[in-house]
KOLLUM-664723 format. One record per residue (C-alpha): residue number from 1; x, y, z. Coordinates in steps of 0.001 Angstrom, whole numbers, always signed. Each point is the difference from the previous one (the first is absolute). Layout:
<recs>
   nr     east    north       up
  NUM        X        Y        Z
...
</recs>
This chain:
<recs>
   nr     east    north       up
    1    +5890   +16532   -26529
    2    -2494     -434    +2252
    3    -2569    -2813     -195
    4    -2677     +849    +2531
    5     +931    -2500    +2647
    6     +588    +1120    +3363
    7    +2892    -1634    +2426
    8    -2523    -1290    +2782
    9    +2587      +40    +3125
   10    -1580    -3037    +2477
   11    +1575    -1113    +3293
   12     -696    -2986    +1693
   13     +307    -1659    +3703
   14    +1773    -2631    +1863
   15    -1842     -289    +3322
   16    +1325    -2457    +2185
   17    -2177    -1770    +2696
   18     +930     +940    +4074
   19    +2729    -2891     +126
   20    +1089    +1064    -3349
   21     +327    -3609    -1484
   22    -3206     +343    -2293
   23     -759    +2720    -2261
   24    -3677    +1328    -1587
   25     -748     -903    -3615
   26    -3630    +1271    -1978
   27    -1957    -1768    -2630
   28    -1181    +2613    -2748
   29    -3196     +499    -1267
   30     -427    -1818    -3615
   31    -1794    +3070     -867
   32    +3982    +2006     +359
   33    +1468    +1351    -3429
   34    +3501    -1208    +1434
   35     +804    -3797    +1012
   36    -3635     -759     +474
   37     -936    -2872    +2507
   38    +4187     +138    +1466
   39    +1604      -39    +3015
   40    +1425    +3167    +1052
   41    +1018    +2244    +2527
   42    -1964    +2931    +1062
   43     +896    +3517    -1628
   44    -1157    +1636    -2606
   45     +695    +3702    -2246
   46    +1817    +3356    +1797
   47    -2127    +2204     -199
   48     +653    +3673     -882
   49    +2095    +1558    +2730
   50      +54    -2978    +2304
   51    +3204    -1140    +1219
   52     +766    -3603     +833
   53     -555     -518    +3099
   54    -3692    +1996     -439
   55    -1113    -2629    -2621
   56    +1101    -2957    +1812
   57    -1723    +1007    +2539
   58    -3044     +793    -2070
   59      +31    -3207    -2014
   60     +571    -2157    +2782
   61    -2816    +1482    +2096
   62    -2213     +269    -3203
   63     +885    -3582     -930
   64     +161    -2185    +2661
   65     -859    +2288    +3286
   66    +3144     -479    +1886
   67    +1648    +3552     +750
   68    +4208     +615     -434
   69    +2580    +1276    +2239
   70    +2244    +2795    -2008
   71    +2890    -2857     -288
   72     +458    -1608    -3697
   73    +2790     -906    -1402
   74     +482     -611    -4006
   75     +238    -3796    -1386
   76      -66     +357    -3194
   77    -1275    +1932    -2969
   78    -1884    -1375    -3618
   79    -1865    +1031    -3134
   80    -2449    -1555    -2036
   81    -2108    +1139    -3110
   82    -3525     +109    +1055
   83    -2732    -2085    -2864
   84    -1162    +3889     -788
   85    +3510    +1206     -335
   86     +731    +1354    +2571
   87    +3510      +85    +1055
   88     +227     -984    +4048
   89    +3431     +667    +2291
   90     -771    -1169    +3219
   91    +1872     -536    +3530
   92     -423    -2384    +2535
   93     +610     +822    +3682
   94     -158    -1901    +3066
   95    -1986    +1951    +2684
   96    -1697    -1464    +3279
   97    -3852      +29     +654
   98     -798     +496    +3906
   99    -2463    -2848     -348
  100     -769    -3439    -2051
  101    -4086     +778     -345
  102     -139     +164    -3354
  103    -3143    +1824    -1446
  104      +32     -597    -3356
  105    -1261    +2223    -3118
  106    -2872    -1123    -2654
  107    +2905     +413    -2314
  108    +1636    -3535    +1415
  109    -1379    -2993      -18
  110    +2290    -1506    +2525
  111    +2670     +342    +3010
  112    +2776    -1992    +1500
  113    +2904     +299    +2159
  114    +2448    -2646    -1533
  115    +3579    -1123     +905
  116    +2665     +983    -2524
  117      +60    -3648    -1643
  118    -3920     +330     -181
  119     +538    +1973    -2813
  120     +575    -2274    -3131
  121    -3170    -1770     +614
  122    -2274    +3251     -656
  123     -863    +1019    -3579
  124    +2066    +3228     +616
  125    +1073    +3151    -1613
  126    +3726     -966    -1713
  127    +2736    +1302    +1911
  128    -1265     +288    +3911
  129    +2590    -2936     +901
  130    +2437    +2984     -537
  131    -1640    +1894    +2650
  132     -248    -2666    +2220
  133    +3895    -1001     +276
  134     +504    +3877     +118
  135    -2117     +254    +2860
  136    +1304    -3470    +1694
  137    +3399     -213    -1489
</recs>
């Protein structure tokens, strides 16, 4: 039976600063249907016949301004039920930015590059620690 809900398919970033011992985190917007006001990597929804590695490159440059090589490798995949119902399966990849000069979106309300232990003391989205010892395991 089907209930009207789409599968929303949403892949997220790991960008790592030059030296690679600091990595790039986003406050949302309180105004987002989804873990409002969090800590979160960049990403956001594939969009109909995109592949990958075309909307991590489009999210990250949409997001925070920093433009991808065509390296990303896969840390870790998720799902969550969005507060409309939505059923989310998302991916996480790390990828590297050819920059740090973040321009951030209106959607954010904040940056930061942050070390791995960092981490804990940011209201975050549950789960990124996984990414993080993927990334720097």
């Amino acid at each position: 039976m089907m209930d009207g809900k789409k599968h929303i398919v949403a892949i997220t970033a790991f960008i790592r600063n030059g030296n690679g011992d600091r990595f790039l985190v986003v406050k949302r917007s309180a105004k987002e249907i989804a873990y409002p006001g969090k800590w979160a990597f960049p990403g956001g929804k594939l969009e109909k016949g995109e592949s990958i590695l075309q909307t991590l490159k489009r999210e990250v440059l949409e997001e925070v301004g920093l433009e991808i090589d065509g390296r990303k490798r896969f840390l870790k995949d998720f799902t969550f039920v969005r507060p409309d119902g939505h059923n989310v399966v998302g991916m996480c990849f790390e990828v590297r930015a050819a920059s740090e000069h973040v321009k951030l979106a209106e959607d954010f309300d904040d940056f930061k590059w942050i070390a791995p232990a960092e981490l804990a003391g940011l209201d975050h989205i549950e789960g990124m620690e996984e990414e993080v010892r993927a990334a720097f395991g």
